[in-house]
C-alpha positions as CSV (number, residue, x, y, z in Angstrom):
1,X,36.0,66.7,146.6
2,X,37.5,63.9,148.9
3,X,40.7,63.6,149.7
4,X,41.6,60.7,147.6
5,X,40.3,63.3,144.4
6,X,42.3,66.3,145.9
7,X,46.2,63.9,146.0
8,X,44.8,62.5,142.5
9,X,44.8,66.2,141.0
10,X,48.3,67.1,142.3
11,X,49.7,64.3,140.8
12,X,48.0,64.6,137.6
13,X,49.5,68.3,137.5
14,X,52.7,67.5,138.5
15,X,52.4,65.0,135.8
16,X,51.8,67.2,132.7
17,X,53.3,71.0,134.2
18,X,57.1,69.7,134.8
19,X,57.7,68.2,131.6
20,X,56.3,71.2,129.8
21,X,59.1,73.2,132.0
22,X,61.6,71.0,131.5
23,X,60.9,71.5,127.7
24,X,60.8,74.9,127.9
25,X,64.0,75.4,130.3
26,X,65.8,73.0,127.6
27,X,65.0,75.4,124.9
28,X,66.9,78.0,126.6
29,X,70.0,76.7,127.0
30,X,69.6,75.4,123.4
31,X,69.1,79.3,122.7
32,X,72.0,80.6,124.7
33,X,74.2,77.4,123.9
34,X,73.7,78.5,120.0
35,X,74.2,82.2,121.0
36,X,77.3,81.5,122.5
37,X,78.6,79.3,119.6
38,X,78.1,81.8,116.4
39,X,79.6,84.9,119.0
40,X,82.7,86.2,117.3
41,X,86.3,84.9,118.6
42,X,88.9,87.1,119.3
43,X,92.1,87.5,120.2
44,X,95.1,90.1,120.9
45,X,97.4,90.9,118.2
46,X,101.0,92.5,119.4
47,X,104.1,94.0,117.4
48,X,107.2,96.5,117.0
49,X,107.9,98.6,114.6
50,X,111.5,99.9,113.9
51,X,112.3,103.0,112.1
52,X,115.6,103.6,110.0
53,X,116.5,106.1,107.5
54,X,117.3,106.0,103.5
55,X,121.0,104.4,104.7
56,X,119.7,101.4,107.1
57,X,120.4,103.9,110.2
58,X,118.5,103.2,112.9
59,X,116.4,106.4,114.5
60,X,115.8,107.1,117.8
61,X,111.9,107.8,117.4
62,X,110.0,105.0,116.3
63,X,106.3,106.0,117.1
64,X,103.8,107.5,115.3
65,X,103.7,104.3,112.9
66,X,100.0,103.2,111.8
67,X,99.3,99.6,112.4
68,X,95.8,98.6,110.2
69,X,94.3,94.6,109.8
70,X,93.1,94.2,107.0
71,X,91.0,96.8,105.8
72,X,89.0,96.2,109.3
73,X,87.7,99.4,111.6
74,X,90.6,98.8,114.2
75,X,94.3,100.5,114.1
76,X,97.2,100.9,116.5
77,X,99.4,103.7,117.1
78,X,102.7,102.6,117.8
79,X,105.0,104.5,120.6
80,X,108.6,105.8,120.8
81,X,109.4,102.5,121.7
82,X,107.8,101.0,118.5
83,X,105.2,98.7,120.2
84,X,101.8,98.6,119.1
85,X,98.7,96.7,120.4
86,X,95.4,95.6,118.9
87,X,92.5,93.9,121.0
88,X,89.5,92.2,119.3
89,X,91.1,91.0,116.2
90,X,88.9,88.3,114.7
91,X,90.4,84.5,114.8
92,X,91.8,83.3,111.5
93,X,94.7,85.0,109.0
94,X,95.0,88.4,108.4
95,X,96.9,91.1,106.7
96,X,98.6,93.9,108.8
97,X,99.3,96.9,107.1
98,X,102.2,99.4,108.4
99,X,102.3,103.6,107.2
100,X,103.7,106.4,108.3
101,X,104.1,110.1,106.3
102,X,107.6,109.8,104.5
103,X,108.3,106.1,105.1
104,X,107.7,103.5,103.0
105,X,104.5,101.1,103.5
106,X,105.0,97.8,104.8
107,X,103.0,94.8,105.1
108,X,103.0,91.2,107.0
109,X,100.5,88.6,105.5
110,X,98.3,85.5,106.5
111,X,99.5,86.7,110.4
112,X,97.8,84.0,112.3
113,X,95.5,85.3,115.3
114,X,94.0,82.8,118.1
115,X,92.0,83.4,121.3
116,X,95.0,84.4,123.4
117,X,97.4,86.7,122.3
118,X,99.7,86.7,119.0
119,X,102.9,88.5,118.8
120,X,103.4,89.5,115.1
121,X,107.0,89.6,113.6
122,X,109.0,92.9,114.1
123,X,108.7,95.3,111.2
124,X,111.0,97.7,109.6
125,X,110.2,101.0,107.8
126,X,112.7,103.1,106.4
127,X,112.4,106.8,105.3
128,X,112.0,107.3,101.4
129,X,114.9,108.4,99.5
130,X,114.9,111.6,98.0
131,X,118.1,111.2,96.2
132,X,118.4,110.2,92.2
133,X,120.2,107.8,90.8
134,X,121.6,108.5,88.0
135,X,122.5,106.3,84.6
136,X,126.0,107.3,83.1
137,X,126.3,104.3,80.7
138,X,125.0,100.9,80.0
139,X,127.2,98.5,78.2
140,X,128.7,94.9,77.5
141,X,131.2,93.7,79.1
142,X,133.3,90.0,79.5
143,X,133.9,88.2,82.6
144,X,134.9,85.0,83.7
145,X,134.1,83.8,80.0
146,X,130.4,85.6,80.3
147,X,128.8,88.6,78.9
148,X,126.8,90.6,81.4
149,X,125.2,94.2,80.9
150,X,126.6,96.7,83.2
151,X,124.4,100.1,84.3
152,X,126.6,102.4,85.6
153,X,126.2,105.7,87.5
154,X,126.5,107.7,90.4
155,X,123.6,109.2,93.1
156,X,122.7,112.9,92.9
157,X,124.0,113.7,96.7
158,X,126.6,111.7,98.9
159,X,125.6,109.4,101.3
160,X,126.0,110.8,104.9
161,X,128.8,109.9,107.0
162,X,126.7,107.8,109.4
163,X,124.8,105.8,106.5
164,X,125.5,102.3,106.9
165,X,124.8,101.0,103.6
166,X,123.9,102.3,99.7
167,X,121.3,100.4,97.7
168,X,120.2,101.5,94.1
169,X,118.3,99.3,92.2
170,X,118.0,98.7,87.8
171,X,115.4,98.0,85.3
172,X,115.4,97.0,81.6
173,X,112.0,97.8,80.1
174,X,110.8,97.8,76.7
175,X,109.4,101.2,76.7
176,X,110.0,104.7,78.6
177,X,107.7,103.7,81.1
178,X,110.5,101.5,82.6
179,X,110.2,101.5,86.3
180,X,109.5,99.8,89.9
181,X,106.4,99.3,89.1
182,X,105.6,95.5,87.9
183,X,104.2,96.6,84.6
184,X,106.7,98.4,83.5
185,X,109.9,96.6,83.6
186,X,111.2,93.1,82.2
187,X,114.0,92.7,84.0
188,X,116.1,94.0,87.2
189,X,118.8,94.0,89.6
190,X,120.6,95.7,92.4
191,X,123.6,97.1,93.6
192,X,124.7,97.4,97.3
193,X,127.5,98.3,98.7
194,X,127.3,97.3,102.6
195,X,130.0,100.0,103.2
196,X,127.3,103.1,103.3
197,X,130.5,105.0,101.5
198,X,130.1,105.2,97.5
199,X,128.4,107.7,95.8
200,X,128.5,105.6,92.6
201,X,126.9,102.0,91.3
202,X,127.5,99.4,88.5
203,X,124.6,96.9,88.6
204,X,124.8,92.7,86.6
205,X,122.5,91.6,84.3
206,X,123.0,88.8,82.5
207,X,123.6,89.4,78.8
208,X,122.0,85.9,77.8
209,X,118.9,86.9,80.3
210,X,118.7,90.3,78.1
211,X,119.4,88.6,75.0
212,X,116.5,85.8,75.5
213,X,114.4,89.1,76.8
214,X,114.6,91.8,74.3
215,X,115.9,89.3,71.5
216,X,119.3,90.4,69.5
217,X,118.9,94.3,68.1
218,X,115.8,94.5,70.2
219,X,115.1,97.9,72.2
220,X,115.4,98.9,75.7
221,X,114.8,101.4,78.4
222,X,117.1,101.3,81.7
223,X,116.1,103.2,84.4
224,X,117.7,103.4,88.0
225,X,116.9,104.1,91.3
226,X,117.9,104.6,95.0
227,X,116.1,102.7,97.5
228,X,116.3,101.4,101.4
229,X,118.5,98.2,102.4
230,X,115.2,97.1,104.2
231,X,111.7,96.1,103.5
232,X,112.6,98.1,99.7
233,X,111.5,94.9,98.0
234,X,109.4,91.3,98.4
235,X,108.2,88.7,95.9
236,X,104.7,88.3,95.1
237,X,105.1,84.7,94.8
238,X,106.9,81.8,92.8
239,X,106.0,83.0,89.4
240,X,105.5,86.8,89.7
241,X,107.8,90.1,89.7
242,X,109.0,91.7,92.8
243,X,107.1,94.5,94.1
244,X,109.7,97.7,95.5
245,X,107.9,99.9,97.9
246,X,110.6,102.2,98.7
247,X,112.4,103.6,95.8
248,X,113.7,107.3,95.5
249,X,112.5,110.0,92.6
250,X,113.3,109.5,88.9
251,X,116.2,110.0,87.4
252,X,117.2,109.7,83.4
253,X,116.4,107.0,81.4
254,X,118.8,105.4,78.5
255,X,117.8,103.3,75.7
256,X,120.0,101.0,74.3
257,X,119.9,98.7,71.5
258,X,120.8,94.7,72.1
259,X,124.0,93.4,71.1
């Protein structure tokens, strides 16, 4: 083969070999481009958790707290200082979920998480009450010109001497199921008195609120309880009941007939 054939060859190769590498070398970075682009993003999800008793008094331990994301396989311990720490939380809006053995639950929703790091808002948990409210009469009274219901009673034990507040909380229901639950009850109120010092309650309703309710010699079931100043209750939204995750045991329940 001459030498004019030989340079004629190498070009011809040249010709058809580096386009078919240059195809195939685009193909990976297509490949690892598309890899990289439907990888998971995370980020870093931070918090504190603070710890109080039945009487909003702040403890001086506040680990042991369990810190859950919705539902997902990865939880945080927090420690005496109440910080926690999550790593690999999925971008978007989630659900963190707060427990610890005596306390009552809590819950932060639609936290938003990035790439960096997100620094949820503190959360307090407070011990669940073991004390009873208890009902010693319900009954009309007039005020200001205005009827309003009053449920009044007293709390099976004293509140310490370091308690910085008392909260008891009421329901009207129609039946003997009356309780915190959302189910149960029609309507509600609570008493607080932000001394931490009395051992009895009187909690408002609205008479014309019970009237329109129950309806004029309709029935009712009231029902009482203690709970925490904090995180004890939080609306579901606009046009739902209030959910109360930290009420105390069950005391007596009245029934009463509308006047």
């Amino acid at each position: 083969m001459t030498e004019t054939l030989r340079h004629r060859h190498r070009i011809f190769f040249r010709l058809v070999v580096t386009p078919r590498r240059l195809i195939a070398l685009g193909a990976a970075l297509l490949t690892q481009a598309c890899g990289d682009a439907t990888s998971p993003r995370t980020g870093t999800l931070t918090g504190t958790v603070v710890l109080q008793d039945s009487w909003a008094t702040t403890l001086k331990d506040f680990s042991g707290v369990t810190v859950g994301v919705d539902g997902l396989p990865m939880t945080a311990v927090t420690d005496t200082a109440g910080n926690w720490r999550i790593d690999g939380v999925p971008v978007g809006k989630h659900d963190i979920t707060f427990s610890k053995a005596t306390f009552g639950p809590g819950r932060i929703v639609g936290q938003t998480v990035d790439e960096s790091s997100a620094t949820a808002p503190p959360m307090f948990l407070a011990v669940t009450p073991w004390e009873q409210a208890i009902i010693d009469s319900v009954h009309v009274v007039t005020r200001t010109g205005r009827d309003l219901y009053l449920i009044d009673g007293h709390i099976s034990a004293a509140p310490p001497p370091d308690a910085r507040a008392v909260v008891v909380v009421g329901f009207l229901g129609r039946t003997l199921a009356v309780s915190p639950d959302t189910t149960s009850y029609a309507v509600w109120n609570q008493f607080v008195d932000v001394t931490g010092k009395l051992s009895t309650f009187s909690i408002t309703l609205q008479a014309d609120a019970v009237r329109s309710t129950f309806g004029v010699g309709g029935r009712a079931f009231a029902a009482a309880y203690v709970t925490v100043p904090t995180c004890s209750c939080y609306p579901n939204g606009p046009d739902t009941r209030s959910v109360f995750l930290n009420t105390g045991p069950r005391a007596n329940v009245v029934q009463l007939t509308i006047k």
